[in-house]
py3Dmol code that shows the C-alpha trace and the ligand (Angstrom):
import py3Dmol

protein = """\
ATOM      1  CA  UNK A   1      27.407  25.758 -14.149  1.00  0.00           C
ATOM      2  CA  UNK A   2      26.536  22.723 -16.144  1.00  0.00           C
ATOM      3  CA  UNK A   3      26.877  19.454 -14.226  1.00  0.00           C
ATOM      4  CA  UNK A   4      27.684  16.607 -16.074  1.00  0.00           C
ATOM      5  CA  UNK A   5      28.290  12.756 -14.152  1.00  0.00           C
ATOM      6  CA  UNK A   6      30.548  11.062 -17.194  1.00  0.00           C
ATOM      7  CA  UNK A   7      31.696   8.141 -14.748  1.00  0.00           C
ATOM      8  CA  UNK A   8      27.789   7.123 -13.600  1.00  0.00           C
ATOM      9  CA  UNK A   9      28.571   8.325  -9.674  1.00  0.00           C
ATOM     10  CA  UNK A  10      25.755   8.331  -7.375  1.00  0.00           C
ATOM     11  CA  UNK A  11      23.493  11.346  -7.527  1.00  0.00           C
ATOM     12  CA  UNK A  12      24.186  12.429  -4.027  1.00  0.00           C
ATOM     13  CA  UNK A  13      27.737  13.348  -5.591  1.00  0.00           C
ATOM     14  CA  UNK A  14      25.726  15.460  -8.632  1.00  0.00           C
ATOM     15  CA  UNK A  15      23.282  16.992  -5.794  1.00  0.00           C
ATOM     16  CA  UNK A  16      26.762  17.937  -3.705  1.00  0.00           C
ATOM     17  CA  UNK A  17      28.392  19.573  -6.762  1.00  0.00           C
ATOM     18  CA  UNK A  18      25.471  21.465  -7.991  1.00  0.00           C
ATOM     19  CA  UNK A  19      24.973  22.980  -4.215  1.00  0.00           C
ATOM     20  CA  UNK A  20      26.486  26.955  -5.288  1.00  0.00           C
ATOM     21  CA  UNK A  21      25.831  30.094  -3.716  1.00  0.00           C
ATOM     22  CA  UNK A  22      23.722  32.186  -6.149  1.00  0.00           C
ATOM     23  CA  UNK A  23      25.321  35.511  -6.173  1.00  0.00           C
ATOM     24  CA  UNK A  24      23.292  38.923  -6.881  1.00  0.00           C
ATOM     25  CA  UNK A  25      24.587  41.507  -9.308  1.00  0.00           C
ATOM     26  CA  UNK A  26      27.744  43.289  -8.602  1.00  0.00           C
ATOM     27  CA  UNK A  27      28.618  40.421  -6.027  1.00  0.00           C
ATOM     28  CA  UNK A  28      32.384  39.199  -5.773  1.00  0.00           C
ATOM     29  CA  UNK A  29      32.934  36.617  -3.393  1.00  0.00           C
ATOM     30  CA  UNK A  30      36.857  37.183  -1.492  1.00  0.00           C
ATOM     31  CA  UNK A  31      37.648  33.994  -3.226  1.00  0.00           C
ATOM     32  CA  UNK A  32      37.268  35.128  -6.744  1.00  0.00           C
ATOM     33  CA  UNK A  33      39.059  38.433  -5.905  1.00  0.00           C
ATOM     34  CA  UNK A  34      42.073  36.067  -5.292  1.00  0.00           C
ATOM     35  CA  UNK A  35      42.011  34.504  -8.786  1.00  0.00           C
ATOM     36  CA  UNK A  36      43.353  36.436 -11.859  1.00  0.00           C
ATOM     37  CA  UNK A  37      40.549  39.174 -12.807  1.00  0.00           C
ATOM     38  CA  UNK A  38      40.095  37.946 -16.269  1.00  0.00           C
ATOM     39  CA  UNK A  39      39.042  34.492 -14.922  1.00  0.00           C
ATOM     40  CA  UNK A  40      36.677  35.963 -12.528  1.00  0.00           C
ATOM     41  CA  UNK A  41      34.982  37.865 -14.986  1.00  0.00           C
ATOM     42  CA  UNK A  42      34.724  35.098 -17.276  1.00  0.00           C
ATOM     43  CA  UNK A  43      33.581  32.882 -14.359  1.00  0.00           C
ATOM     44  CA  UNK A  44      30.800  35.253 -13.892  1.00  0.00           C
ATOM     45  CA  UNK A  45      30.070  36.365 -17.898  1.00  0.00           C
ATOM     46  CA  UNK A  46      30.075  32.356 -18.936  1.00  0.00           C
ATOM     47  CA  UNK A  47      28.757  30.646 -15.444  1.00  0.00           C
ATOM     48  CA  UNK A  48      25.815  29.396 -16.962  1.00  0.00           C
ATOM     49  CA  UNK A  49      28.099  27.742 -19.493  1.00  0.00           C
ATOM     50  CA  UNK A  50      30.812  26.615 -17.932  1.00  0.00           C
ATOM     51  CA  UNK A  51      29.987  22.599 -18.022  1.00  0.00           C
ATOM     52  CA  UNK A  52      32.228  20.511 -15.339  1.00  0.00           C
ATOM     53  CA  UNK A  53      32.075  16.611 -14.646  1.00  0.00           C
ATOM     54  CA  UNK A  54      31.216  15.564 -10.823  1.00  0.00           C
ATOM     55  CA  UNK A  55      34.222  12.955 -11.304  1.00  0.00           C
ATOM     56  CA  UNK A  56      36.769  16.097 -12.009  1.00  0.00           C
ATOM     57  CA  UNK A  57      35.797  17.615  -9.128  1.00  0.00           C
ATOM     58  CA  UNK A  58      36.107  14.801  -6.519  1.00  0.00           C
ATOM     59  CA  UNK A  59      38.830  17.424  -4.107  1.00  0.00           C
ATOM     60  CA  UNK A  60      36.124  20.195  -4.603  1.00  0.00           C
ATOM     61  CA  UNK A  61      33.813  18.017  -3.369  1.00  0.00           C
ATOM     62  CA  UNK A  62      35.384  16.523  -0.659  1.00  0.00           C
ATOM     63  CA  UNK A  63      36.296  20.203   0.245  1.00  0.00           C
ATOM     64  CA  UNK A  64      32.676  20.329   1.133  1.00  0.00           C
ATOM     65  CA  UNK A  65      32.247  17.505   2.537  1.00  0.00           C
ATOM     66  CA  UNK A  66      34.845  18.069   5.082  1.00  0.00           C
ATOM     67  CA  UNK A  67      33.351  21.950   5.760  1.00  0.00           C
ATOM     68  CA  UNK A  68      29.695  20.201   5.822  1.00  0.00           C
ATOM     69  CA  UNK A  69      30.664  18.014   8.918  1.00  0.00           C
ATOM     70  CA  UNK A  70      32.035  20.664  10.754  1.00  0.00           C
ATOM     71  CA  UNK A  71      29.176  23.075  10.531  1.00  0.00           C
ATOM     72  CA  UNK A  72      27.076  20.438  11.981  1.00  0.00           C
ATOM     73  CA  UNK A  73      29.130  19.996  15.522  1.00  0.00           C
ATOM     74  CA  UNK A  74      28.489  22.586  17.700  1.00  0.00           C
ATOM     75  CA  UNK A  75      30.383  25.315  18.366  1.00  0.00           C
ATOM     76  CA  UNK A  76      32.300  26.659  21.799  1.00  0.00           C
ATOM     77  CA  UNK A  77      30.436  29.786  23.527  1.00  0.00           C
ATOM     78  CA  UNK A  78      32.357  32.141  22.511  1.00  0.00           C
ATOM     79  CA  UNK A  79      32.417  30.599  18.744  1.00  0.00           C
ATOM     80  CA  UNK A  80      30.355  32.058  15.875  1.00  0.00           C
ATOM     81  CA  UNK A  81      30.651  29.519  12.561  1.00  0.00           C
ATOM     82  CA  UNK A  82      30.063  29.484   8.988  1.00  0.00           C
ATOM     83  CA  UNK A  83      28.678  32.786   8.598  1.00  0.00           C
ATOM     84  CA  UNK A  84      28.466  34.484   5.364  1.00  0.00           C
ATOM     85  CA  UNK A  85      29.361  38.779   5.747  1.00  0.00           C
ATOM     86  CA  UNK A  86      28.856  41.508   2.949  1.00  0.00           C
ATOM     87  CA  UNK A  87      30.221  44.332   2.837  1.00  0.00           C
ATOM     88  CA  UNK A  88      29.666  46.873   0.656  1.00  0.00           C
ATOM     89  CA  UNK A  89      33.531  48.744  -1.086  1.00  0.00           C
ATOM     90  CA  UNK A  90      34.521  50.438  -4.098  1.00  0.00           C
ATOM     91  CA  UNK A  91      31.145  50.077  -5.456  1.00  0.00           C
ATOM     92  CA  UNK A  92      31.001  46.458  -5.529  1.00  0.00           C
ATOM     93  CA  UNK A  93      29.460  44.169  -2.334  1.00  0.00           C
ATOM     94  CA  UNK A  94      31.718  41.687  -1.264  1.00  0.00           C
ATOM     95  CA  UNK A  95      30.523  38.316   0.204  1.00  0.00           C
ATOM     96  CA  UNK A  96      32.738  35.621   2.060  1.00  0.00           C
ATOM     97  CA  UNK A  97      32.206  33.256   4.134  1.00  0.00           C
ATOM     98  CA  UNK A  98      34.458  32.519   7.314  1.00  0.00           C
ATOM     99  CA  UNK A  99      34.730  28.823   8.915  1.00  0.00           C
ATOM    100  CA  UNK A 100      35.135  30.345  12.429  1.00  0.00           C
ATOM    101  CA  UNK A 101      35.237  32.855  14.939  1.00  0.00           C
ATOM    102  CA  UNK A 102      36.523  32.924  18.393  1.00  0.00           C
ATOM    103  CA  UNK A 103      35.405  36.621  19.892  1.00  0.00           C
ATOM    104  CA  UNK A 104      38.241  35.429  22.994  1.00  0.00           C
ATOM    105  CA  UNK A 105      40.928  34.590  21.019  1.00  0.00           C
ATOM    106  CA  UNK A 106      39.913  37.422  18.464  1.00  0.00           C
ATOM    107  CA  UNK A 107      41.007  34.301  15.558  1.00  0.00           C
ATOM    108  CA  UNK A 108      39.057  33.740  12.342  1.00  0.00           C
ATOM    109  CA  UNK A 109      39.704  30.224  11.176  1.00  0.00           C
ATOM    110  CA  UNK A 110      39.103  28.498   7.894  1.00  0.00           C
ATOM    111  CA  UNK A 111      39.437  24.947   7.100  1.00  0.00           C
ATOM    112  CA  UNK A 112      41.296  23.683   4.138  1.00  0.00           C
ATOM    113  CA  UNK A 113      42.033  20.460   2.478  1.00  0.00           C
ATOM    114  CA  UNK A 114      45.269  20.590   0.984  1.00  0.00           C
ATOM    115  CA  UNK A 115      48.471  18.780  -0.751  1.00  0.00           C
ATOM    116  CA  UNK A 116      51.586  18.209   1.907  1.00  0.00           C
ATOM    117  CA  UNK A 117      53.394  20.069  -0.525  1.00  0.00           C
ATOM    118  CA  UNK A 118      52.072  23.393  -0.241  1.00  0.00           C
ATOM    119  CA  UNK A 119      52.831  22.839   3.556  1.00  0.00           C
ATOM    120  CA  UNK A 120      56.521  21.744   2.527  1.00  0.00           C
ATOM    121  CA  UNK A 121      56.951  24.398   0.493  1.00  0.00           C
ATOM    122  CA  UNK A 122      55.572  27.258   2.621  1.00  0.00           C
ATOM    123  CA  UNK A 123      53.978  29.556   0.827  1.00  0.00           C
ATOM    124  CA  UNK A 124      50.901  30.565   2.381  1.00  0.00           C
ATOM    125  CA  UNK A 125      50.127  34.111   0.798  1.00  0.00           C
ATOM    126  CA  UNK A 126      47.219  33.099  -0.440  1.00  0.00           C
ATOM    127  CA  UNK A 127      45.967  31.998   2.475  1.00  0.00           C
ATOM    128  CA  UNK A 128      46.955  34.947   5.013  1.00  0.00           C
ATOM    129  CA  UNK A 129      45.336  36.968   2.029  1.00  0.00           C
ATOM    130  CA  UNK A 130      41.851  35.254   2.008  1.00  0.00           C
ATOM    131  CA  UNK A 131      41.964  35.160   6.192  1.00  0.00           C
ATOM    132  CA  UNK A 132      43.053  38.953   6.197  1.00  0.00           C
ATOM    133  CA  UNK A 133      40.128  39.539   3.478  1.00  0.00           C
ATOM    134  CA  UNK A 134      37.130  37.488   6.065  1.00  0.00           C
ATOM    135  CA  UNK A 135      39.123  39.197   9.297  1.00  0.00           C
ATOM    136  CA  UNK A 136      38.855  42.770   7.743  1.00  0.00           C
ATOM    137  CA  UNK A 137      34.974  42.407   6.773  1.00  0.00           C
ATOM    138  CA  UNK A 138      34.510  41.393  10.497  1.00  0.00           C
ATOM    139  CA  UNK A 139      36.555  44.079  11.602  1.00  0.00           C
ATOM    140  CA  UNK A 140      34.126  46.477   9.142  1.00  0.00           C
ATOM    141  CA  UNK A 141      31.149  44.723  11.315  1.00  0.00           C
ATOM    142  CA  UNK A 142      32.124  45.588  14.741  1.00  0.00           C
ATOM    143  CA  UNK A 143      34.127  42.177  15.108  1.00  0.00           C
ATOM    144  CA  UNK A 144      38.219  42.633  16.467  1.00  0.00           C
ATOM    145  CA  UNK A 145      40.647  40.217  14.355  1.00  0.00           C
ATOM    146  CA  UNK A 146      44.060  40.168  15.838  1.00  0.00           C
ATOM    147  CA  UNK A 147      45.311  36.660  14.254  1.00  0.00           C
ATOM    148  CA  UNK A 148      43.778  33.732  11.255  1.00  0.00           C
ATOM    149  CA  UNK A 149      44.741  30.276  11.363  1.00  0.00           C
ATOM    150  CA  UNK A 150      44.566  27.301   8.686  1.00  0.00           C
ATOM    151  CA  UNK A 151      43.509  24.153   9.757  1.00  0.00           C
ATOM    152  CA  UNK A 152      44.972  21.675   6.812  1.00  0.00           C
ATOM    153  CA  UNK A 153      43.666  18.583   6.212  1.00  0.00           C
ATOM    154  CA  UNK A 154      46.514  16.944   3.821  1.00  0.00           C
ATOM    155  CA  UNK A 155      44.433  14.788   1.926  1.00  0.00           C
ATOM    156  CA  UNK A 156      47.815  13.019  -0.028  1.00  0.00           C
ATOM    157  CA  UNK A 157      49.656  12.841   3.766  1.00  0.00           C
ATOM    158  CA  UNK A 158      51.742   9.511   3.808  1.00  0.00           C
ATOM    159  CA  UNK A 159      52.823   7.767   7.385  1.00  0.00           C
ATOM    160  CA  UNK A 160      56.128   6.082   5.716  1.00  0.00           C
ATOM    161  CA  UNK A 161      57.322   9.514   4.007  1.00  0.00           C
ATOM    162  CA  UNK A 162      56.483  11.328   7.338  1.00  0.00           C
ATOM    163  CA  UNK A 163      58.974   8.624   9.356  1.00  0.00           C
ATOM    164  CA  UNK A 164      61.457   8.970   6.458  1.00  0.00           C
ATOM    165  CA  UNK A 165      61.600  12.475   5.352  1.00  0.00           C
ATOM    166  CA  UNK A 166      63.161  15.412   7.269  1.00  0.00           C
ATOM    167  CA  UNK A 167      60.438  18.439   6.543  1.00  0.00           C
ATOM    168  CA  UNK A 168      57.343  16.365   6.055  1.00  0.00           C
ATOM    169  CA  UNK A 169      54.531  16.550   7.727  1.00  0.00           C
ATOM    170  CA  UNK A 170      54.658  14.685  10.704  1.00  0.00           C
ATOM    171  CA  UNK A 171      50.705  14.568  10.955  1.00  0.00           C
ATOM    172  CA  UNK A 172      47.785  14.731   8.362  1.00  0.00           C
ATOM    173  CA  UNK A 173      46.692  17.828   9.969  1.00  0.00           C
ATOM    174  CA  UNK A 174      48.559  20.909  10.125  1.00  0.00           C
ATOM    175  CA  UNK A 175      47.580  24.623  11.907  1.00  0.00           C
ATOM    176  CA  UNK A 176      49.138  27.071   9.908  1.00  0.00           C
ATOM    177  CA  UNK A 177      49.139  30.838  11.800  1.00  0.00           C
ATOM    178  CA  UNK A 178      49.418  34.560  11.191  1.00  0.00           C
ATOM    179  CA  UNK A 179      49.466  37.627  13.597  1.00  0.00           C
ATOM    180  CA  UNK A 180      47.947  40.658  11.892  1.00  0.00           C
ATOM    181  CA  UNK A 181      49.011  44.567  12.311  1.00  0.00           C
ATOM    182  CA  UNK A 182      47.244  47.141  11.816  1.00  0.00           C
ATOM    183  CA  UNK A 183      49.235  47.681   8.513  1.00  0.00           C
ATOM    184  CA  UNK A 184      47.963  44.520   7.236  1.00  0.00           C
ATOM    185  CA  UNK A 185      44.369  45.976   7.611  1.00  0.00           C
ATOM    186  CA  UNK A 186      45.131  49.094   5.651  1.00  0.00           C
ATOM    187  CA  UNK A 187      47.320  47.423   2.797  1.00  0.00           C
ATOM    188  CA  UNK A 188      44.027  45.092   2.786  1.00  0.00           C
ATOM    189  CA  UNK A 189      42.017  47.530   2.365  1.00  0.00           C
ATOM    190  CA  UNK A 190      43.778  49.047  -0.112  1.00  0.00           C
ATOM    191  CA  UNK A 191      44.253  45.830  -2.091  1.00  0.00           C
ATOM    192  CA  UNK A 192      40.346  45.353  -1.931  1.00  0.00           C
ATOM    193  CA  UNK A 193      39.412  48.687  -3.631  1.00  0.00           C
ATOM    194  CA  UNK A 194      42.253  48.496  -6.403  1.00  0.00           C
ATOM    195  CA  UNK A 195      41.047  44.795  -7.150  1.00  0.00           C
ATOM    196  CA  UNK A 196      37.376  45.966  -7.149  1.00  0.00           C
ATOM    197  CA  UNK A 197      38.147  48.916  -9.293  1.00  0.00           C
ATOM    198  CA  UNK A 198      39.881  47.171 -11.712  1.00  0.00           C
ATOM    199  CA  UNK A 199      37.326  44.584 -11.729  1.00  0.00           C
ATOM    200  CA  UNK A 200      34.821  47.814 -12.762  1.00  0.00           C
ATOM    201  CA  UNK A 201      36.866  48.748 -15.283  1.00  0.00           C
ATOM    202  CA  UNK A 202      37.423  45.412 -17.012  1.00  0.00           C
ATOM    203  CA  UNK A 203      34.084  44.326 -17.391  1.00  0.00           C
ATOM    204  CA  UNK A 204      33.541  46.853 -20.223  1.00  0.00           C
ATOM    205  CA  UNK A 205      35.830  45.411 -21.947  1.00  0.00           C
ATOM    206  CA  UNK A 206      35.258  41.796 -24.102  1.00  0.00           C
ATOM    207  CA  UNK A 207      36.320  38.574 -23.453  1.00  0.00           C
ATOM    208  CA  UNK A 208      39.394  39.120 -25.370  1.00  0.00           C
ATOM    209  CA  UNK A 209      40.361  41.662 -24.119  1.00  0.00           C
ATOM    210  CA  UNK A 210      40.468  41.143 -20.365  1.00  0.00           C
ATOM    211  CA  UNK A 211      43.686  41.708 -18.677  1.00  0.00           C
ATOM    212  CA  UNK A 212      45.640  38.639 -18.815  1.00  0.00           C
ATOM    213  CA  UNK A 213      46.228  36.935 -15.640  1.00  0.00           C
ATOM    214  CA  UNK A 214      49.574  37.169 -14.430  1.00  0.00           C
ATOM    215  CA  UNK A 215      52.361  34.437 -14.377  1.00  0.00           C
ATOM    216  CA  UNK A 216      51.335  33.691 -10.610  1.00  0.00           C
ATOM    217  CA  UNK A 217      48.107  33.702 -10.950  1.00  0.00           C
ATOM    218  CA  UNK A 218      48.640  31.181 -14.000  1.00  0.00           C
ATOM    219  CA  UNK A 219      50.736  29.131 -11.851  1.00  0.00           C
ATOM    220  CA  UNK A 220      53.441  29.482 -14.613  1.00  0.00           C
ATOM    221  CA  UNK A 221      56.248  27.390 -13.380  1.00  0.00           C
ATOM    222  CA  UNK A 222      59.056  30.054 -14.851  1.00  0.00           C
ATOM    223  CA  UNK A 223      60.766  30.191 -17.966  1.00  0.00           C
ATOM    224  CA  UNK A 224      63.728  27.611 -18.292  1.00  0.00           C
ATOM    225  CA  UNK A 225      66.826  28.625 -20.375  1.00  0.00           C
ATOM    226  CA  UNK A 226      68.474  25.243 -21.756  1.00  0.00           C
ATOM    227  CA  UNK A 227      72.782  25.670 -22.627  1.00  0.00           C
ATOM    228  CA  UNK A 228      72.781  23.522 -26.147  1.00  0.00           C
ATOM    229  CA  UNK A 229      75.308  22.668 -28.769  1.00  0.00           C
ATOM    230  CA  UNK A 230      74.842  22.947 -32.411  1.00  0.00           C
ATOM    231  CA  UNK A 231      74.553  19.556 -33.436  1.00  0.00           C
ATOM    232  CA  UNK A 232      72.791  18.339 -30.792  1.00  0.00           C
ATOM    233  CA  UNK A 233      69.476  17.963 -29.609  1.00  0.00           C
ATOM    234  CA  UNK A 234      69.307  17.850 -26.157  1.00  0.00           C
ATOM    235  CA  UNK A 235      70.527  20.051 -23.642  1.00  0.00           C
ATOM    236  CA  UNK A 236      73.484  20.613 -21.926  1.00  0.00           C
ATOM    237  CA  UNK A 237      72.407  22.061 -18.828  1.00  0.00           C
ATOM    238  CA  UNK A 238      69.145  23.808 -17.731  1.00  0.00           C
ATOM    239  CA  UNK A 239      69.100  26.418 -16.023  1.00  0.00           C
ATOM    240  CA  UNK A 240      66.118  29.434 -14.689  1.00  0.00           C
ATOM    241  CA  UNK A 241      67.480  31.972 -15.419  1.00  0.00           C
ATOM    242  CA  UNK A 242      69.389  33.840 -18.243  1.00  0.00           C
ATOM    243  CA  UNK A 243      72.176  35.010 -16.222  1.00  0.00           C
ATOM    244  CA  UNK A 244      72.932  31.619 -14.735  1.00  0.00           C
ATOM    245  CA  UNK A 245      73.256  29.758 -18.393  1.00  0.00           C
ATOM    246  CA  UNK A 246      75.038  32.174 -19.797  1.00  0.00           C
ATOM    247  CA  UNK A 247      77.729  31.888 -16.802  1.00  0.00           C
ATOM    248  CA  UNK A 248      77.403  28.173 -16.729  1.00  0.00           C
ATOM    249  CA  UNK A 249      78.338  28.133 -20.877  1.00  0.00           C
ATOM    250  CA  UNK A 250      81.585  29.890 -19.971  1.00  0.00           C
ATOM    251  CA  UNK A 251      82.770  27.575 -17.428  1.00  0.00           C
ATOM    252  CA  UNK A 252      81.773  25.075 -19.148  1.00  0.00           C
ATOM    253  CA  UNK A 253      80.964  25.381 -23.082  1.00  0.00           C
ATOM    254  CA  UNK A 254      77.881  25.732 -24.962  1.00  0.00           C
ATOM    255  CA  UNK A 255      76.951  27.627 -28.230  1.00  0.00           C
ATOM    256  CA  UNK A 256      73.531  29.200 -27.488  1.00  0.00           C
ATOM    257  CA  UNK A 257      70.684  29.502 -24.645  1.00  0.00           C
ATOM    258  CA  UNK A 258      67.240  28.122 -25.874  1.00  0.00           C
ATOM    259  CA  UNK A 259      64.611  29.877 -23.640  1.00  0.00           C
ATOM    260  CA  UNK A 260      62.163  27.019 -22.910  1.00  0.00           C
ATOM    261  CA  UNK A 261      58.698  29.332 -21.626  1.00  0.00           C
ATOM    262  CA  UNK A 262      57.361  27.646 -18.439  1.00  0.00           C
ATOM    263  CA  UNK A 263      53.743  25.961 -18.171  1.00  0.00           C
ATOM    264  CA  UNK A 264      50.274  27.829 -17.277  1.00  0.00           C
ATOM    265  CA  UNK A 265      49.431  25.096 -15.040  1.00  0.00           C
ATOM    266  CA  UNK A 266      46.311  26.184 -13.689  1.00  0.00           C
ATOM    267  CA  UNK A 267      45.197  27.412 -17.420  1.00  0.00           C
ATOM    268  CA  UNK A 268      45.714  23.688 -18.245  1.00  0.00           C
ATOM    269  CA  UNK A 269      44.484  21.964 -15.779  1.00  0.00           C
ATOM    270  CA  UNK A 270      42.117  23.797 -13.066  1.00  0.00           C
ATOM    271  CA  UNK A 271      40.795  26.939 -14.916  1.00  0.00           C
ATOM    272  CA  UNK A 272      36.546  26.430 -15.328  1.00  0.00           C
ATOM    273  CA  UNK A 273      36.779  29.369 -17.841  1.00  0.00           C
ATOM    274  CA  UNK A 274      39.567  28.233 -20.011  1.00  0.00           C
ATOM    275  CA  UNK A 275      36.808  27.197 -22.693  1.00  0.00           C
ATOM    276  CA  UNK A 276      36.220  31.354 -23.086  1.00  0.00           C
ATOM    277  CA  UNK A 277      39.760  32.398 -23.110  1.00  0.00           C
ATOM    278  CA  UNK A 278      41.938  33.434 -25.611  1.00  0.00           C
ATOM    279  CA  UNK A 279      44.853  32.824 -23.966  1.00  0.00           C
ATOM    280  CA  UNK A 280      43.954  29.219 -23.391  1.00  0.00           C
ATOM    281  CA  UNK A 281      42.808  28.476 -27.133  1.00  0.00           C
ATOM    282  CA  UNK A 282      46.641  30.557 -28.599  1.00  0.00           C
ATOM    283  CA  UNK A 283      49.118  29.360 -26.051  1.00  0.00           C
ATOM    284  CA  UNK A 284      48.129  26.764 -23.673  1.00  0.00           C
ATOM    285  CA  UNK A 285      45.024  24.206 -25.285  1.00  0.00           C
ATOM    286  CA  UNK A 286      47.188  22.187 -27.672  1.00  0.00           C
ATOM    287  CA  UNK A 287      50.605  23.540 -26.908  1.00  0.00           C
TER     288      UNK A 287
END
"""
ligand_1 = """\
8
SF4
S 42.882 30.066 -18.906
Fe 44.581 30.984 -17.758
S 44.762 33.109 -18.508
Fe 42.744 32.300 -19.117
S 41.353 32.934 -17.500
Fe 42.047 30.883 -16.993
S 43.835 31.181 -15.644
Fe 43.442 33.133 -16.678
"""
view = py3Dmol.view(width=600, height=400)
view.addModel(protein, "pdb")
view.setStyle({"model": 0}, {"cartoon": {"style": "trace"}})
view.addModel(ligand_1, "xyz")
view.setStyle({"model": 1}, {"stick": {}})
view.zoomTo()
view.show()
């Protein structure tokens, strides 16, 4: 990745950003298995090419900073830290790298800085999904996993909203947990080789011709379907789905449903490979 310091920031920031984990051929870490599989291709084809500024990414980095501290406290007994595991599956070698291990508790734990409003919100499938990923490689070692926990630092957390508002975090720390079955190992497993092997297959194919990445993995916020009146420019009523505008125009009036499509966000805002995608250049750069 190209480095680039637009704002002048202190070259301990540049040295910070440019610290990466060279991978070897055939290499996917578990976190680029959870983004779509024609960004992680193109991560890999352009990441020699793929210029960022230090100032854009500040969270990244403070990300790091956060996981650098920790590493350097020392650890309980029965505590391993920071370790980086390969395994080799469905051809490929997977690499990931676990915050922490209790062998009494049998927990994996990974730190996370994050917004209070993926904690308000609840959905945490991507991050049972990256703990299941580390706890299964251990497991593949010789290591029992029976639960993973989150330890989220909210970095936007705000005293006043937490006194005022029912649902928000009352703290700027939160410990998110998950039990895991023995199902969730299999249906990991299983995820893990269908990824990988679809991974094989689509780096024959071109740039342009990568699978697209799925509305979820775009962080597409959903179509909208707007109720309008001929004549008039703005809507009526907007609704998400079909169903529900065309039952709100018969209570209420209307003459036709304009489908508003929702927005990539992540293409637009936090995808390094968005520079090599077609997708990005036809729907989203510009739109
Ligand atoms: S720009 Fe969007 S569709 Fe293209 S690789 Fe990135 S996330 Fe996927």
């Amino acid at each position: 990745m190209i480095i680039t310091n637009k704002m002048g920031l202190p070259q301990a920031f540049v040295e910070m950003a440019k610290r990466d984990y060279a991978l070897a051929p055939d290499e996917y870490r578990a976190t680029s298995l959870l983004k779509g599989i024609r960004e992680a291709i193109l991560e890999r084809r352009h990441g020699t090419e793929i210029e960022s500024d230090v100032s854009d990414m500040i969270w990244l980095l403070f990300g790091t900073a956060v996981h650098g501290i920790l590493e350097h406290h020392k650890e309980a007994d029965e505590e391993i830290k920071e370790a980086r595991l390969k395994i080799p599956i469905a051809g490929k070698t997977l690499s990931g790298q676990f915050d922490l291990y209790n062998a009494e508790t049998l927990t994996i734990t990974d730190y996370k800085t994050a917004s209070v409003w993926k904690i308000i919100f609840g959905n945490f499938g991507d991050w049972k999904r990256q703990l299941l990923i580390y706890a299964y490689m251990l497991q593949r070692i010789g290591f029992e996993v029976k639960r993973g926990e989150i330890v989220a630092i909210l970095k936007d957390h705000s005293k006043r909203d937490a006194k005022i508002k029912p649902d928000y975090p009352l703290l700027p720390v939160k410990k998110v947990t998950f039990d895991f079955t023995a199902e969730d190992f299999s249906a990991t497993e299983k995820w893990l080789v269908d990824r990988l092997t679809a991974i094989t297959e689509a780096e024959k194919l071109p740039d342009d011709e990568l699978p697209l990445c799925t509305p979820e993995e775009r962080y597409n916020s959903g179509d909208k379907h707007a109720v309008m009146r001929n004549g008039r420019k703005t809507a009526l009523r907007v609704l998400d789905s079909e169903e529900e505008a065309k039952n709100w125009m018969l209570e209420n009036g209307g003459d036709f449903i304009e489908v508003r499509p929702g927005e990539d966000k992540k293409c637009a805002e936090y995808c390094n490979a968005c520079k090599f995608c077609n997708y990005y250049r036809d729907h989203v750069k510009g739109a």
